[in-house]
N, C-alpha and C positions, 0 to 999 in steps of 0.2 A: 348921404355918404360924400364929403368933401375932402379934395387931395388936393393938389397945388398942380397944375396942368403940366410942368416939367417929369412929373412922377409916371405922366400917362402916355401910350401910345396911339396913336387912330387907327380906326380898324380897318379902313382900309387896305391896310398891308399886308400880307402873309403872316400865317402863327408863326413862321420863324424870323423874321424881318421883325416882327413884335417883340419878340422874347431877344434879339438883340438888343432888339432899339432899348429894351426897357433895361437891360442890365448896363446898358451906358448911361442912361440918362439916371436913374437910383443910385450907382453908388460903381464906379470906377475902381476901385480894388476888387469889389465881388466879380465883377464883370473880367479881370484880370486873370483873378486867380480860378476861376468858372471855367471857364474858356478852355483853358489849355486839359483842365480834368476832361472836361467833355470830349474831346474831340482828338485826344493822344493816350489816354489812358486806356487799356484795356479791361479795365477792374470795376469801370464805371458806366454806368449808362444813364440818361434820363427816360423817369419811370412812370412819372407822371405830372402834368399840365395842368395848374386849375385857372379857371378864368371867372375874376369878381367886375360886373359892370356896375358902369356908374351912368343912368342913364343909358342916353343911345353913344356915347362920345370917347369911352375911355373904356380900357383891362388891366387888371392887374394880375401876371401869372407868380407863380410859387410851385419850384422846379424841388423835386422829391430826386432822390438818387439811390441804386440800389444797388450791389455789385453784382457782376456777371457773372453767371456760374460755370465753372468751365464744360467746355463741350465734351458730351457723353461719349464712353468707349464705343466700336462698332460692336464690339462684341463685348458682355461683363467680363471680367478676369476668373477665370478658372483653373481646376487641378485637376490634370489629367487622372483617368478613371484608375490605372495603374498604380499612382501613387498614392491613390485615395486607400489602395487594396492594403496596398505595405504596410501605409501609416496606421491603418485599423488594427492590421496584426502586429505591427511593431507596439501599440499604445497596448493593446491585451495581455501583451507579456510582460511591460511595464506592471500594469495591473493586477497580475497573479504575482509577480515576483516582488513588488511594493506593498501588497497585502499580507502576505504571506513572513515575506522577511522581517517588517516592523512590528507584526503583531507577537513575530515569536521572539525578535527582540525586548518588546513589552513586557511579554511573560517571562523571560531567562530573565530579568531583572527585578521584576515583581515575586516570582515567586525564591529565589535563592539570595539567601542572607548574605553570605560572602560577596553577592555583586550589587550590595546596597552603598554607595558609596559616593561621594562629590560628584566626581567626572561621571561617574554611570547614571546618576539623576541624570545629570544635563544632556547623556546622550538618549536617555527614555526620554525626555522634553521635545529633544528634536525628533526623535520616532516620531513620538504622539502628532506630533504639526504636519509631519508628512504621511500618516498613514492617514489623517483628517482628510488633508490636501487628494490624496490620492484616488480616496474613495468617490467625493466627488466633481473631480476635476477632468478626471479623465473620460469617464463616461457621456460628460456634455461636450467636452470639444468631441467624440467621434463622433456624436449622434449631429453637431453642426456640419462636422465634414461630409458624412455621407446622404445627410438630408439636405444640405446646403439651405439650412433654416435655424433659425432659431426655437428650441424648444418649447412647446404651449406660447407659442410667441402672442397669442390672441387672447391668452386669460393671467387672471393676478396670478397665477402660481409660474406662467414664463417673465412677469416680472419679477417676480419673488427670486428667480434662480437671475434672474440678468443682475441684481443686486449682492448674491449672496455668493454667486463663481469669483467675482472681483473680486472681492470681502478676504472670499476664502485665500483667495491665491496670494492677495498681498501682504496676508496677517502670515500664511506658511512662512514663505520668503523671511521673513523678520522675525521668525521665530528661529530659523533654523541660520540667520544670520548675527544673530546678538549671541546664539548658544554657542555658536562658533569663536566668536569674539572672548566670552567667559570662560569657555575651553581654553584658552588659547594663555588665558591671564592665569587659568588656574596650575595647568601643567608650568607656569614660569616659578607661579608660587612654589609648586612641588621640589623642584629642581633648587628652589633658592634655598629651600630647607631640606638636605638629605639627609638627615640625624631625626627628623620628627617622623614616626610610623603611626596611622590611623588608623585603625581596625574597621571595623562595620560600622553605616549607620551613617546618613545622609546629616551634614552638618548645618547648623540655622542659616548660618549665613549664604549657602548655596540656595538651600529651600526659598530664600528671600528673593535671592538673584532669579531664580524661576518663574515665580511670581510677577515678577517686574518685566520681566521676559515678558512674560505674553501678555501682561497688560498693556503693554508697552506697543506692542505688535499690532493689538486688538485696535488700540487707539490710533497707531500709524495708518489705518487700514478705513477708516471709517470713512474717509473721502470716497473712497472708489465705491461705499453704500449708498453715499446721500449721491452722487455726481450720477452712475451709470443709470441707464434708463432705455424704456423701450420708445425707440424712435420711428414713427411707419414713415415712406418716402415714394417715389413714384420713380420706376426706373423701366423708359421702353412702354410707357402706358400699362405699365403690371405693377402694382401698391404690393410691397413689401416690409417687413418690419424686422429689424433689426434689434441688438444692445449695444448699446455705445456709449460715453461720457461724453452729458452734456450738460453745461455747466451754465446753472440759472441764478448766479449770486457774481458777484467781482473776487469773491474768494477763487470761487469752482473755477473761475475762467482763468483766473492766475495759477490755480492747482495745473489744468488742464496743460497750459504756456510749458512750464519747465517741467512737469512728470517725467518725460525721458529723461532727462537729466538730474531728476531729482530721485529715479529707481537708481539709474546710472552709478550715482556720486555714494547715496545710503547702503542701498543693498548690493553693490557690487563691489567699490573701492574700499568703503568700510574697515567691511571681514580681512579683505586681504592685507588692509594696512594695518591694523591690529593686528594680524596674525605675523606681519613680520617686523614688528617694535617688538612682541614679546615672547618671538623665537632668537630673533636676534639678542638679547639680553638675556634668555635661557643659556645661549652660545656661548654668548660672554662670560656668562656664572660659571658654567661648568669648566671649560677653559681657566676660571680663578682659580678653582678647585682640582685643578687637574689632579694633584697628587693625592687628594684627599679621595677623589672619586675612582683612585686605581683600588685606593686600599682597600676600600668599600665596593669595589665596582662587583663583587658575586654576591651581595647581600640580594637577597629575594623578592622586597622592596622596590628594590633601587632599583632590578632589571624588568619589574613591571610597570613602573614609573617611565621607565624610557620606552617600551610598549605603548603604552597610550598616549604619550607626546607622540611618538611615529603615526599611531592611528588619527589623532586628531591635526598633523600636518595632511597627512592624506585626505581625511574629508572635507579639507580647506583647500587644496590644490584641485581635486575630483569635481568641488561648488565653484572654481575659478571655469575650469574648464566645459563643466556643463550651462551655466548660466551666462558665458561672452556671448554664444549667438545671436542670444535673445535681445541681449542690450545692444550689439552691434545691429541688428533688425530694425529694429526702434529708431536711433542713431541715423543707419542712411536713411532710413524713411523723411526722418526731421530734417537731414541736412540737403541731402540729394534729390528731393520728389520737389518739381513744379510743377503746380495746379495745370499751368497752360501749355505745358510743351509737349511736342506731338509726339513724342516718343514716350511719355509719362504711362500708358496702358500697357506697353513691353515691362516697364519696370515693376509696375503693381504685378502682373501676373508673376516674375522675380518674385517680390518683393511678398506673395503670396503664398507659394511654396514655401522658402526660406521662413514665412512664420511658423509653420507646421513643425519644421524641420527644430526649428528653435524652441517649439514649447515642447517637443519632446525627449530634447535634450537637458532642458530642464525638470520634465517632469523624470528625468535618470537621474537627474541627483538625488530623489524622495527614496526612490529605492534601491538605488547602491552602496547605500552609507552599512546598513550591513551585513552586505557582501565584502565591504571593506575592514569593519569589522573581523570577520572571518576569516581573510587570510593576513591579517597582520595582527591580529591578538590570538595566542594561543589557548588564552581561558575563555578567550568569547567563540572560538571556534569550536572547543571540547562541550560547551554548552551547546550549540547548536547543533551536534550533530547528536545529545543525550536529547532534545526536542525532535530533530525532527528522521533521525535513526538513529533509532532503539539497536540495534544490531554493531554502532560503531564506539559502544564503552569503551575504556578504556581504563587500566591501572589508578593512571593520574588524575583522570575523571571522579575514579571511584572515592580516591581516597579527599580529593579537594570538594566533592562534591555531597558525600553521603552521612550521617549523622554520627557521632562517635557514642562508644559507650556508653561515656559518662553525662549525657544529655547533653552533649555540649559538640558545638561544628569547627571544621577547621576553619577558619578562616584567613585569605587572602589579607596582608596586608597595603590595600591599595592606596592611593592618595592620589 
């Protein structure tokens, strides 16, 4: 093995007197830019020393670097037992009243012809994503919070669920956020044409729009399948295992980089910007039309027409308000959390709560879409309460709802 004697240091000297000498005498930039990593960085450490002899007379080392992990809380971040109680009973009523309200939203639409129609697709669509979402979403985050584990976290079926909770939640989200956006275009359509009446009967081109929905959604979503994974770690000398995104491709790590900002910008700013270009232009139309729309303005139609424009402002302002926490959650986390600062363990326990708080302020948007429903549409409320009491018929019920003579139904004319 021959080097050129300037390359080598004598052993003589100490291993760190060595590992100088030698990055001065090989190469003066390395030695420059070395130096100051080592020895002011917090982020860096040397991690290991190899030593090649040549003979009894020379070494050559090769300095490995590895970052420093920051130093572990005294205590893990926690949620007080009390909050744990709420959020369990608060996420169960979610549960019963998110099961319960979209499934019989499902059915008032499924089974009654008069409420076959554009806009009532698209709101069975977003049912269906949230009553998906609901069933099981909610049952694994309680059983995290109160086991403070991850579920079958030791066999492929708690990998299977660390795969398929992401999945679920991010396809929800997109499904119930593009129906919002199509909503949003369609009640403009409505409005831009008050002379055209549609009777029963879901039209192709929404049926398509649906489609594209949740393909759409399924396909947004697939990252958070291939990325999340069960991760085991060592915390306090106790092996634990978690699910987390962890990203084993330069895709997954650039997915992982802007995610917040990329749920943020998609599924937050989106809906709402689209919902107010073609509320705003809805404003506008009707306003062209002022005179036209007084003349018209007790046609039957037309005042159910502005019914579900109302409805579907509401469940666009309702999805504003329940899904900011989450993204503001996210947000300070990214912007406000240093790995190294001594005060970082106050904030995570923060920053801890506040997630709880935030996913189940999002998981109220899955099921108060129709309870909003119900008190701002008077046909979707006379349907619910022919589901779910029998005892609150009524007249108008009877006659919009029950078969006529001549084999043939009244029907609503909605658009």
């Amino acid at each position: 093995m021959q080097h050129h004697d300037s390359h080598f240091v004598p052993l003589s000297t100490t291993i760190e007197d060595r590992f100088w000498m030698y990055c001065q005498n090989i190469c003066k930039v390395f030695f420059l830019r070395l130096r100051p990593c080592v020895a002011c960085s917090p982020l860096l450490l040397v991690h290991t020393v190899s030593v090649v002899t040549c003979g009894q007379t020379a070494l050559e080392l090769v300095v490995h670097m590895r970052p420093v992990l920051p130093p572990t809380c005294v205590t893990a971040p926690s949620i007080k037992t009390a909050f744990k109680y709420i959020n369990t009973a608060l996420s169960c009523v979610i549960f019963a009243v998110g099961i319960v309200g979209n499934a019989t939203l499902l059915r008032i639409i499924y089974l009654n012809k008069s409420m076959r129609n554009g806009p009532n697709a698209l709101i069975a669509s977003l049912a269906l994503g949230d009553l998906i979402c609901i069933a099981i979403d909610i049952p694994i985050n309680v059983y995290k919070l109160l086991a403070g584990r991850w579920p079958f976290a030791d066999s492929v079926f708690g990998l299977f669920l660390c795969k398929l909770l992401p999945f679920l939640q991010k396809a929800s989200v997109g499904i119930t956020v593009l129906n919002l956006c199509i909503l949003s275009m369609d009640r403009y359509r409505a409005v831009a044409s008050w002379s055209r009446v549609q009777g029963t009967g879901v039209p192709t081109v929404t049926a398509v729009e649906i489609v594209a929905i949740w393909l759409l959604s399924v396909v947004l979503a697939v990252p958070e399948a291939v990325g999340f994974n069960m991760v085991t770690f060592n915390y306090n000398n106790v092996t634990m295992s978690t699910c987390m995104l962890q990203p084993n491709t330069p895709f997954m790590t650039l997915y992982r980089d802007v995610k917040d900002w990329w749920l943020f910008g998609f599924y937050f700013c989106v809906p709402l910007v689209c919902s107010a270009i073609f509320y705003g232009l809805m404003t506008c139309e009707m306003l062209r039309h002022q005179k036209e729309s007084l003349r018209i303005s007790l046609s039957e139609h037309v005042k159910q027409r502005r019914e579900i424009a109302k409805a579907v402002f509401c469940l666009v302002l309702i999805f504003a308000l329940c899904w900011f926490p989450l993204h503001l959650s996210r947000i300070l986390k990214r912007t406000i959390y240093i790995p190294h600062d001594v005060h970082r363990c106050d904030l995570l326990n923060f920053l801890l709560v506040f997630d709880y708080f935030s996913l189940n302020m999002a998981t109220i948007n899955s099921c108060i879409n129709p309870i909003i429903l119900y008190f701002v549409s008077k046909k979707f409320r006379n349907c619910f309460k022919s589901c779910l009491c029998c005892w609150c018929y009524s007249d108008s019920l009877s006659n919009s709802m029950l078969p006529l003579h001549h084999g043939t139904s009244l029907q609503y004319k909605d658009h």
